[in-house]
KOLLUMPA-756406 format. One record per residue: x negated, y negated, z negated of N, C-alpha, C in turn; residue in three letters. Coordinates in pm, whole numbers, padded with zeros to 5 digits, always signed. Layout:
XYZXYZXYZALA/...
//
This chain:
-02231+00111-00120-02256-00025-00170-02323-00107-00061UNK/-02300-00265-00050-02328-00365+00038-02400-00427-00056UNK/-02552-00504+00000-02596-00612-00045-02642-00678+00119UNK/-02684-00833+00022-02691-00909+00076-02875-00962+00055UNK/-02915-01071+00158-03057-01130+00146-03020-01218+00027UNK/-03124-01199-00064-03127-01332-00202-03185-01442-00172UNK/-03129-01562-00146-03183-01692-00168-03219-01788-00290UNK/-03327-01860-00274-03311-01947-00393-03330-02097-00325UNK/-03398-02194-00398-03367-02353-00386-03463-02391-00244UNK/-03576-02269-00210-03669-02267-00101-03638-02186+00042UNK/-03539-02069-00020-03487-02023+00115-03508-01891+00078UNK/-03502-01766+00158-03477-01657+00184-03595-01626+00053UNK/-03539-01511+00004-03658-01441-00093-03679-01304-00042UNK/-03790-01285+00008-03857-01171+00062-03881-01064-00030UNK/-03759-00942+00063-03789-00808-00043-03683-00821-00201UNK/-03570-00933-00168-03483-00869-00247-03355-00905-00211UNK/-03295-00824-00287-03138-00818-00205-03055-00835-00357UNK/-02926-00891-00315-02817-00895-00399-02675-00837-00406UNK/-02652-00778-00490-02521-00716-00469-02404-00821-00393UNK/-02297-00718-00324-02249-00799-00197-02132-00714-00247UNK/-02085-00605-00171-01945-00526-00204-01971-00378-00221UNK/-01894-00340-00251-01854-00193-00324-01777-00124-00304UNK/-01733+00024-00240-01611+00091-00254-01694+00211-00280UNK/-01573+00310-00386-01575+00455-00458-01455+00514-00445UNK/-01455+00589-00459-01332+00693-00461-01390+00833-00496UNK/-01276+00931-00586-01324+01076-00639-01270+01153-00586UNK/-01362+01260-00547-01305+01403-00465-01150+01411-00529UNK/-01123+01453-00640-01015+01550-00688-00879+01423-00635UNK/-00917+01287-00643-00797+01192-00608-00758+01208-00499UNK/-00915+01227-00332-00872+01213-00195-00762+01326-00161UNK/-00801+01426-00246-00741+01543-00197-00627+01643-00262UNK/-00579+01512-00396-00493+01549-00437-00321+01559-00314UNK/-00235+01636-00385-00104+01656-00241-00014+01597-00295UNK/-00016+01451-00264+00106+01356-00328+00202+01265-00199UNK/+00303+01221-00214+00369+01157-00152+00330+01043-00032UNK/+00302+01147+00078+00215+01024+00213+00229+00905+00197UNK/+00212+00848+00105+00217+00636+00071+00084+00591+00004UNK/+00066+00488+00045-00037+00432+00032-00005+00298-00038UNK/-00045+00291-00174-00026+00096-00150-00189+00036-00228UNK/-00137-00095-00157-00298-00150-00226-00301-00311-00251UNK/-00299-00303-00339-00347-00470-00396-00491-00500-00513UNK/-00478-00619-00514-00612-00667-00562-00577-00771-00686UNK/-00695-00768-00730-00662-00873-00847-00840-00931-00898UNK/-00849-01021-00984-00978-01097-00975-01084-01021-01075UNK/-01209-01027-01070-01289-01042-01183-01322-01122-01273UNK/-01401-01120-01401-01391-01215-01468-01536-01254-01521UNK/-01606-01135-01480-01764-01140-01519-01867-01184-01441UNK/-01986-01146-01470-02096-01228-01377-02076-01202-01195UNK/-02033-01111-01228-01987-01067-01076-01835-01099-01028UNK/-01849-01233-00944-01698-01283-00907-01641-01191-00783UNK/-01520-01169-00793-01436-01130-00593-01352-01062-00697UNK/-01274-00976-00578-01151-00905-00630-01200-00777-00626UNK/-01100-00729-00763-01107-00547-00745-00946-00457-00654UNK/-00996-00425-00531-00907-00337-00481-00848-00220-00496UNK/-00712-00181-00516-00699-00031-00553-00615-00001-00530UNK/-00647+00116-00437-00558+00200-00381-00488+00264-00474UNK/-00365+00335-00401-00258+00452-00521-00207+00494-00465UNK/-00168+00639-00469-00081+00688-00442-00002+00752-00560UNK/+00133+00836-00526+00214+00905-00613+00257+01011-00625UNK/+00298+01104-00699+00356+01256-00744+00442+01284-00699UNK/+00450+01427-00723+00649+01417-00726+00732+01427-00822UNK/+00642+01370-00911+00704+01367-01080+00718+01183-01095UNK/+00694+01107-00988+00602+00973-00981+00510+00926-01073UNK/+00426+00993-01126+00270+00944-01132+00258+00883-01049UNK/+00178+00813-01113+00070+00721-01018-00078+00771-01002UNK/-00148+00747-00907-00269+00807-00904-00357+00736-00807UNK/-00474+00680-00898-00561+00581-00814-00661+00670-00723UNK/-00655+00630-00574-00732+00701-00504-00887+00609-00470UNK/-00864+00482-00459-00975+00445-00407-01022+00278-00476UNK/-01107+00300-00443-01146+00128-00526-01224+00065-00433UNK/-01231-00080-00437-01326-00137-00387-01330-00285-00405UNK/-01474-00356-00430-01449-00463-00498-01519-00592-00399UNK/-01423-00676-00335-01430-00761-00216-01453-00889-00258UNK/-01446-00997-00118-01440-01093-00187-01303-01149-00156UNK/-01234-01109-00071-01109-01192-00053-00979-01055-00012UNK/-00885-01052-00130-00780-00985-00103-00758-00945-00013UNK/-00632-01023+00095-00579-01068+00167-00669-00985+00310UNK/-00750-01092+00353-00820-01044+00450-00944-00905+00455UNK/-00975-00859+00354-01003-00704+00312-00906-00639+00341UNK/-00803-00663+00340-00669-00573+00335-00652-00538+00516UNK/-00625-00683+00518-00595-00685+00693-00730-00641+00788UNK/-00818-00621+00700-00909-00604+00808-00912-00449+00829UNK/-00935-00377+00718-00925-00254+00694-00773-00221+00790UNK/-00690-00283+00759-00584-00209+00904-00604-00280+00971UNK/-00624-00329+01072-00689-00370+01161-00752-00311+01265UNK/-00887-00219+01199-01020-00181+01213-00942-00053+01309UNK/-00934-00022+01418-00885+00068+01509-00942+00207+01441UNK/-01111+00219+01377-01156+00353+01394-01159+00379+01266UNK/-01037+00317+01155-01014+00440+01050-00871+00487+01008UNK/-00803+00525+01119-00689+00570+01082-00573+00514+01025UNK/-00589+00375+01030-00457+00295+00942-00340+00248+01059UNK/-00368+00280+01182-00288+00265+01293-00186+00319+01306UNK/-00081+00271+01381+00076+00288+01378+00038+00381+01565UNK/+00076+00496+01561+00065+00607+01483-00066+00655+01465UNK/-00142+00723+01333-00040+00797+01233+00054+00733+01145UNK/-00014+00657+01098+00010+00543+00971+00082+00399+01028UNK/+00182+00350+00955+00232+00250+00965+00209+00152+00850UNK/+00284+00031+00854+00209-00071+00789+00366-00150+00736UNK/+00416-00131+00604+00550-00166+00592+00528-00308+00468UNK/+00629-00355+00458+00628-00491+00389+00693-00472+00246UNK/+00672-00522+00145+00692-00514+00016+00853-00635-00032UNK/+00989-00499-00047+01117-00628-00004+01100-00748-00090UNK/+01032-00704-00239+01012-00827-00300+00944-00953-00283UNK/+00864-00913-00259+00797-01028-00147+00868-01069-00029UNK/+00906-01044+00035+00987-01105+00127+01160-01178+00085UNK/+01171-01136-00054+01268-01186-00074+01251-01333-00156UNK/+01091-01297-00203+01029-01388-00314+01043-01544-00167UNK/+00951-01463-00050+00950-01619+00040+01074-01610+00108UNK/+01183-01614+00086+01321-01626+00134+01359-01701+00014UNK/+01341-01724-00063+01400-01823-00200+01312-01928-00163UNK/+01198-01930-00123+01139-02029-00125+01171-02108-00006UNK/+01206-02075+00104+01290-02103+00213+01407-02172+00199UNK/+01499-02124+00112+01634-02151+00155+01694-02186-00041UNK/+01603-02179-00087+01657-02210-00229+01788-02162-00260UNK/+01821-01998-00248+01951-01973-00291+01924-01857-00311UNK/+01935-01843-00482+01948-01703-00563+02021-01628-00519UNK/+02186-01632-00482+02287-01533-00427+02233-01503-00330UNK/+02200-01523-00224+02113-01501-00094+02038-01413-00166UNK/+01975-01460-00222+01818-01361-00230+01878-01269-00270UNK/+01952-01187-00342+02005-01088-00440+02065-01018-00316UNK/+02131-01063-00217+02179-01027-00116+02073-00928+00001UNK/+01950-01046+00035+01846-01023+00067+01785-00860+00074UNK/+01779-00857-00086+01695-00782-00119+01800-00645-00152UNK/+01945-00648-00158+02028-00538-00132+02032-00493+00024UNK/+02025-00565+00102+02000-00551+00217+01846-00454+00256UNK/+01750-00467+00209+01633-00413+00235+01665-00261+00152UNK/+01746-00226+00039+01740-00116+00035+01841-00036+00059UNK/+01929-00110+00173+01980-00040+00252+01983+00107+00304UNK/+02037+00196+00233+02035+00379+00293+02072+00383+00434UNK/+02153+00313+00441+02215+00353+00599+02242+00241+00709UNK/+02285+00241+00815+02314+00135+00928+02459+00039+00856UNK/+02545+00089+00792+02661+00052+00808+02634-00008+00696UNK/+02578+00025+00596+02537-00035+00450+02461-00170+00508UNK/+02359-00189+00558+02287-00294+00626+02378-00384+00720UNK/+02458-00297+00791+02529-00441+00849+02626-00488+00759UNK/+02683-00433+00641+02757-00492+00543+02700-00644+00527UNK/+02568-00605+00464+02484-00752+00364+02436-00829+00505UNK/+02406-00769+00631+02372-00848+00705+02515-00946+00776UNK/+02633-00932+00766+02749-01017+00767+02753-01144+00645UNK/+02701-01032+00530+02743-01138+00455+02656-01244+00442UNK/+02524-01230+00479+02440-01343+00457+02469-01454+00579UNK/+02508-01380+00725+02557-01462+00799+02666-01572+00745UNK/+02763-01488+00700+02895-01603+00663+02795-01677+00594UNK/+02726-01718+00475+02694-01768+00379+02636-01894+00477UNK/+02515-01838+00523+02391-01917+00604+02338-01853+00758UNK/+02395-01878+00859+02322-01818+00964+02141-01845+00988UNK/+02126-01976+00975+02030-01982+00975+01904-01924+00909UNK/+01946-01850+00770+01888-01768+00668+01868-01597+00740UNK/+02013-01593+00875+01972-01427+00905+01909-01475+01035UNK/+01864-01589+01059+01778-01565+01170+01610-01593+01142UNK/+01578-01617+01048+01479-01596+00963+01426-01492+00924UNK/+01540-01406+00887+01524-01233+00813+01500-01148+00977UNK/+01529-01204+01072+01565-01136+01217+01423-01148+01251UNK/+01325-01220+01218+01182-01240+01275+01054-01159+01225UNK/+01172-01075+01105+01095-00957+01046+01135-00804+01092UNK/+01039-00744+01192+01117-00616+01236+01179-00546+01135UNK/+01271-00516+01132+01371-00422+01023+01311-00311+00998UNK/+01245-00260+01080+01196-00054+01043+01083-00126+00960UNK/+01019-00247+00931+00875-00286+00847+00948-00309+00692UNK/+01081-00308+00633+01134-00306+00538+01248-00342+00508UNK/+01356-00261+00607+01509-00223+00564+01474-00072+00545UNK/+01543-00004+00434+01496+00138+00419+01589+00273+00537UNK/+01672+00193+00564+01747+00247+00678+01729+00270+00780UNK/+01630+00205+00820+01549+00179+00951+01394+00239+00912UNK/+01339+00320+00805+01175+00307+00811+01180+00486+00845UNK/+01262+00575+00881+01235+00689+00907+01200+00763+00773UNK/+01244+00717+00656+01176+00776+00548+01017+00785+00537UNK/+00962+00675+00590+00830+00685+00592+00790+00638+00401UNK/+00851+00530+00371+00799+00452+00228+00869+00556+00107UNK/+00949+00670+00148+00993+00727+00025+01082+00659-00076UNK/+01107+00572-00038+01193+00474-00122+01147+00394-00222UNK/+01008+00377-00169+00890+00273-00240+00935+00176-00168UNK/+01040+00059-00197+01039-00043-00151+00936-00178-00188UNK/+00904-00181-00319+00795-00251-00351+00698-00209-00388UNK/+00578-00309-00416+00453-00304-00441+00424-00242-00639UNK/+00525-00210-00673+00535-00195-00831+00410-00096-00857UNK/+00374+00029-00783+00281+00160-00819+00156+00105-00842UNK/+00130-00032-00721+00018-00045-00758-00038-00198-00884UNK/+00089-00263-00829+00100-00387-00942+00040-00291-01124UNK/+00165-00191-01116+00155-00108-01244-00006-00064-01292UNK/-00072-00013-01189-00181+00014-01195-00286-00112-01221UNK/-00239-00205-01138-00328-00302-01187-00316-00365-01355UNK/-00226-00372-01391-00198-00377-01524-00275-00276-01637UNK/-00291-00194-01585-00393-00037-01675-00507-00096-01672UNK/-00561-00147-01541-00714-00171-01549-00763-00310-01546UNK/-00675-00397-01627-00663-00519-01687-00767-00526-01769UNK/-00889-00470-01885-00945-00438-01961-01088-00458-01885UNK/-01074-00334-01765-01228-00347-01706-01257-00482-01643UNK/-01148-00537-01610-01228-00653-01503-01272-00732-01577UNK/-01301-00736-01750-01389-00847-01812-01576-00798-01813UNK/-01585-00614-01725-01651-00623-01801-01762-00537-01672UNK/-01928-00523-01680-01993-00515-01554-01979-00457-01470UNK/-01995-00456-01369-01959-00388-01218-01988-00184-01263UNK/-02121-00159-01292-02124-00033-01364-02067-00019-01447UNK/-02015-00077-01553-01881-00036-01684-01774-00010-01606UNK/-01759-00056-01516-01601-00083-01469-01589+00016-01363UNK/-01688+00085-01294-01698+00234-01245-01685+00300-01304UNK/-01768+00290-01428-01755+00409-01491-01600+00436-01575UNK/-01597+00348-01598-01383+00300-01707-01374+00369-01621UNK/-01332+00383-01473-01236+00447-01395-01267+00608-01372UNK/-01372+00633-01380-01387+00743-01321-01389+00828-01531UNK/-01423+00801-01592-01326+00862-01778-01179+00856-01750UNK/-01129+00778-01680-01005+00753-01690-00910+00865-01650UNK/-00976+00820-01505-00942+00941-01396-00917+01100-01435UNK/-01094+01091-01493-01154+01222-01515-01099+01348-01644UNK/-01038+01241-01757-00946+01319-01863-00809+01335-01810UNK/-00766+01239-01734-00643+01207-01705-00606+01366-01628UNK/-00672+01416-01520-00649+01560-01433-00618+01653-01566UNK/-00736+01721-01627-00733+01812-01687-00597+01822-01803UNK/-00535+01673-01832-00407+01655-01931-00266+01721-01849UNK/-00283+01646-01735-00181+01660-01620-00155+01818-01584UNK/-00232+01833-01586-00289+02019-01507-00203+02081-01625UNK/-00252+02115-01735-00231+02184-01877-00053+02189-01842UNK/-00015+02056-01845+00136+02006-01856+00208+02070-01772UNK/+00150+02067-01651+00245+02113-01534+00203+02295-01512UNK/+00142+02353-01538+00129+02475-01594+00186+02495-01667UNK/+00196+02469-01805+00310+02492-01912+00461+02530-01873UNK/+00545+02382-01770+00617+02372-01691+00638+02509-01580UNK/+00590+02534-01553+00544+02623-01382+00598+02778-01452UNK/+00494+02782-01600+00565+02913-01649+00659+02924-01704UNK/+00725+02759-01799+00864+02812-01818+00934+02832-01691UNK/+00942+02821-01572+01020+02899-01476+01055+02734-01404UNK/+01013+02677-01454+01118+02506-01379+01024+02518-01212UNK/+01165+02474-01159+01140+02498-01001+01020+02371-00953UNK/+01141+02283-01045+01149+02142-00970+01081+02018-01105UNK/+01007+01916-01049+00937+01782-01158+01113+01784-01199UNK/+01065+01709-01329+01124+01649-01427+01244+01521-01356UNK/+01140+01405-01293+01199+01335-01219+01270+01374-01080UNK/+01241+01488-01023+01359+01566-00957+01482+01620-01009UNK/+01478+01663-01117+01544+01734-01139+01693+01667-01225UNK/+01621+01503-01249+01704+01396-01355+01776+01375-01212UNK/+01734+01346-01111+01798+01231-00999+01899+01343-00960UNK/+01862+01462-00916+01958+01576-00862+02091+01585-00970UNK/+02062+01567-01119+02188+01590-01187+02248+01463-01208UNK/+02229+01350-01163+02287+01176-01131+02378+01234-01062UNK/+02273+01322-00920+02366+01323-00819+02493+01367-00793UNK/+02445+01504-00873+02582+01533-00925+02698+01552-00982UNK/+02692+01485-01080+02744+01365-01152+02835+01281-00985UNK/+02734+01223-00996+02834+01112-00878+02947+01213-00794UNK/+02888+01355-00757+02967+01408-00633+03114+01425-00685UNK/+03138+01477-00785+03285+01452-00812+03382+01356-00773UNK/+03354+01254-00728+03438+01149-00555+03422+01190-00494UNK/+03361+01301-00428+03295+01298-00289+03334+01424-00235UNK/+03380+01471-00130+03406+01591-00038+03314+01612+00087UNK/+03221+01734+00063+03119+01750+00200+03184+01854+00272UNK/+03187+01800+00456+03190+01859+00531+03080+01921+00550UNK/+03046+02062+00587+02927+02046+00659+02937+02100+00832UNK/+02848+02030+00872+02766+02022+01056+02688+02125+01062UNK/+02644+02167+01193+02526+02240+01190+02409+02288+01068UNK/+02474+02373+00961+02469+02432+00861+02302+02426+00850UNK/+02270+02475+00965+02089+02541+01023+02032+02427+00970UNK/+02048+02307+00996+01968+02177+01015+01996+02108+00872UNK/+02094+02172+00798+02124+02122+00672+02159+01944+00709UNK/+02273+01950+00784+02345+01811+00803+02473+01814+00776UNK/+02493+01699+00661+02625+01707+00640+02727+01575+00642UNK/+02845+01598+00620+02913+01468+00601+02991+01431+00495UNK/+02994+01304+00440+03034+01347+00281+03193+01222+00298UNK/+03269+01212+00231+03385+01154+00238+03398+01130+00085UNK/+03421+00928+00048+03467+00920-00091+03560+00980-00108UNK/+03643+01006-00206+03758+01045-00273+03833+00925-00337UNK/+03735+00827-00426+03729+00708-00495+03699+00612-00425UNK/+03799+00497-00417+03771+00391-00354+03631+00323-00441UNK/+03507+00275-00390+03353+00250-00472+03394+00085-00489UNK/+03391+00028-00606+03387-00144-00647+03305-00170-00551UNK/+03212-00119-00435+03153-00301-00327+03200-00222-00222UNK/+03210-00082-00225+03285-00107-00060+03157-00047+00006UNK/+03114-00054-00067+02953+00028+00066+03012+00170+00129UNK/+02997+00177+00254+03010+00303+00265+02914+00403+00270UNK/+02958+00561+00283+02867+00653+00297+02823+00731+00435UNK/+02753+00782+00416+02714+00852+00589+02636+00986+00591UNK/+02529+00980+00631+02487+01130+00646+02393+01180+00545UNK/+02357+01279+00486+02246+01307+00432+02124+01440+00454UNK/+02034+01473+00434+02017+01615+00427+02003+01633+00311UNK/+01952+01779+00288+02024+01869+00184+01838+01909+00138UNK/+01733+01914+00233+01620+01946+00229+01517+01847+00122UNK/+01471+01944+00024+01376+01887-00093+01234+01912-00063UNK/+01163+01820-00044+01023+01862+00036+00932+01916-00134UNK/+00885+01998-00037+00780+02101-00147+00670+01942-00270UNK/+00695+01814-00192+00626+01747-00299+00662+01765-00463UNK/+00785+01805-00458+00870+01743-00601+00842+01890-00690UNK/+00780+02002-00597+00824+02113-00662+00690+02183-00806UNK/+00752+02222-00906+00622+02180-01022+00478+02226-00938UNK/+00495+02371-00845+00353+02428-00803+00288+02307-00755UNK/+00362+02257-00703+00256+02135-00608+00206+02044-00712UNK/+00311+01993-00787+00213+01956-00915+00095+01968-00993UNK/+00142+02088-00986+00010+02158-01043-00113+02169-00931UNK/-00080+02162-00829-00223+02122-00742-00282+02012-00737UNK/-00189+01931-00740-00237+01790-00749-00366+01783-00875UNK/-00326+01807-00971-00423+01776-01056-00514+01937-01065UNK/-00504+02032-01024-00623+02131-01010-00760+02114-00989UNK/-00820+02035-00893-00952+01998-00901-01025+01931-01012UNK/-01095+01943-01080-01177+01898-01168-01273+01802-01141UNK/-01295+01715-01272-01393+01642-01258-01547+01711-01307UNK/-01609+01614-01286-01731+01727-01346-01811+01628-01431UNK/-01879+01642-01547-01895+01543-01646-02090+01492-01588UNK/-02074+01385-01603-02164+01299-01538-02282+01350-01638UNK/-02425+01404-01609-02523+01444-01695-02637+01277-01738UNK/-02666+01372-01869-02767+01265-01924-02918+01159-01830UNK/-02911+01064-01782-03008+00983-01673-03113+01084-01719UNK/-03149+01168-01810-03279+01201-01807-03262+01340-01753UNK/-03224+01360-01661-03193+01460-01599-03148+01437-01467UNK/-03091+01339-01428-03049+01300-01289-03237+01314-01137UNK/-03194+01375-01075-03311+01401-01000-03421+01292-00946UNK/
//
């Protein structure tokens, strides 16, 4: 916690201080093993204590959401940027990169160029799988408006075409995990800076031990793989019935896949791997929520 010198109508008041800013975060969240992404937005207070509440999230491999960190500023925006910024905590490109949210960028591309088809275009373009898929929508926005793809050109592509980010965002193209989250903790921000620690950390704190139970249950009926792995894998295959895989260098699990079915837009296909990272798999689940909270004792006992 930050405070500040208290003033009144005479000047500095000697020997007291005023609350200024705040950040918390709980063991069992830092060190839960979820999907390397980070997102973070802010939203306002409403009580005696004005600024924004910040909050971090990350996600599962079931996609939970899971709040890692809090902190309550006075200005969004520049809290945000400063914190990456700040060379000596790790938010630097490399390790960490710093990617753009497509909705937002598609949101100020309407506001630009006032054209819905564009934007729809736009924002098919950003979730672009592959090179050839991306130069598809990037032709077509040319024919439409050149001047609109030289606008989109002033935004490096690997910061949010998904084709270009190395699989860094996981296919988190927008800000939704944490928007979502902010929506949950809609309730606390009417209410004091200590209520609204504490909301989070009950929240948090039942929330593990529910999660845990679940994915144990899971683990012993024998399931390899989350729930939400295991739905997208049988989409997938589903879809493969068009599709004929060559495979490449077997070792590296690279393959090549060929429609069968001509696809209604014409997108084409290209390479994939075959490799499911241990996030999605239930054990890891079940680590994620393994650490415990520990129940906060009665003040008449605190040392």
């Amino acid at each position: 916690m930050e405070t500040i010198p208290a003033y009144n109508e005479h000047g500095l008041i000697n020997g007291m201080t005023i609350f200024h800013r705040l950040f918390w975060a709980y063991f069992p969240c830092i060190y839960a093993f979820c999907k390397p992404i980070v997102q973070v937005d802010g939203t306002w207070l409403y009580d005696k204590y004005k600024g924004t509440l910040l909050v971090g999230v990350a996600q599962d491999g079931n996609d939970n959401i899971i709040s890692i960190a809090y902190a309550l500023v006075e200005d969004r925006h520049e809290s945000i940027k400063s914190a990456y910024n700040n060379l000596n905590n790790g938010w630097q490109h490399p390790p960490s990169k710093h990617v753009f949210c497509v909705r937002h960028i598609a949101q100020n591309f309407a506001r630009e160029f006032k054209d819905n088809a564009l934007k729809n275009k736009v924002i098919s373009m950003g979730y672009s799988i592959n090179e050839s898929t991306y130069r598809y929508y990037r032709k077509e926005i040319d024919t439409v408006n050149p001047e609109a793809l030289k606008w989109l050109d002033n935004i490096p592509r690997q910061d949010w075409i998904q084709a270009f980010d190395g699989g860094s965002r996981w296919g988190q193209m927008t800000t939704n995990l944490v928007e979502s989250m902010n929506t949950v903790l809609k309730e606390p921000h009417n209410i004091p800076i200590t209520a609204l620690v504490q909301s989070t950390y009950y929240k948090t704190g039942t929330l593990f031990p529910t999660m845990a139970k679940q994915h144990a249950s899971i683990l012993a009926s024998g399931q390899v793989y989350t729930e939400k792995c295991m739905t997208f894998m049988k989409s997938e295959i589903r879809k493969s019935n068009s599709h004929r895989v060559d495979s490449f260098d077997r070792s590296n699990h690279t393959f090549m896949v060929h429609e069968t079915v001509v696809p209604k837009e014409g997108r084409p296909i290209g390479h994939f791997s075959s490799l499911i990272s241990d996030v999605y798999k239930v054990e890891t689940e079940l680590k994620v929520y393994s650490e415990a909270f520990q129940p906060i004792p009665n003040k008449g006992y605190w040392p």
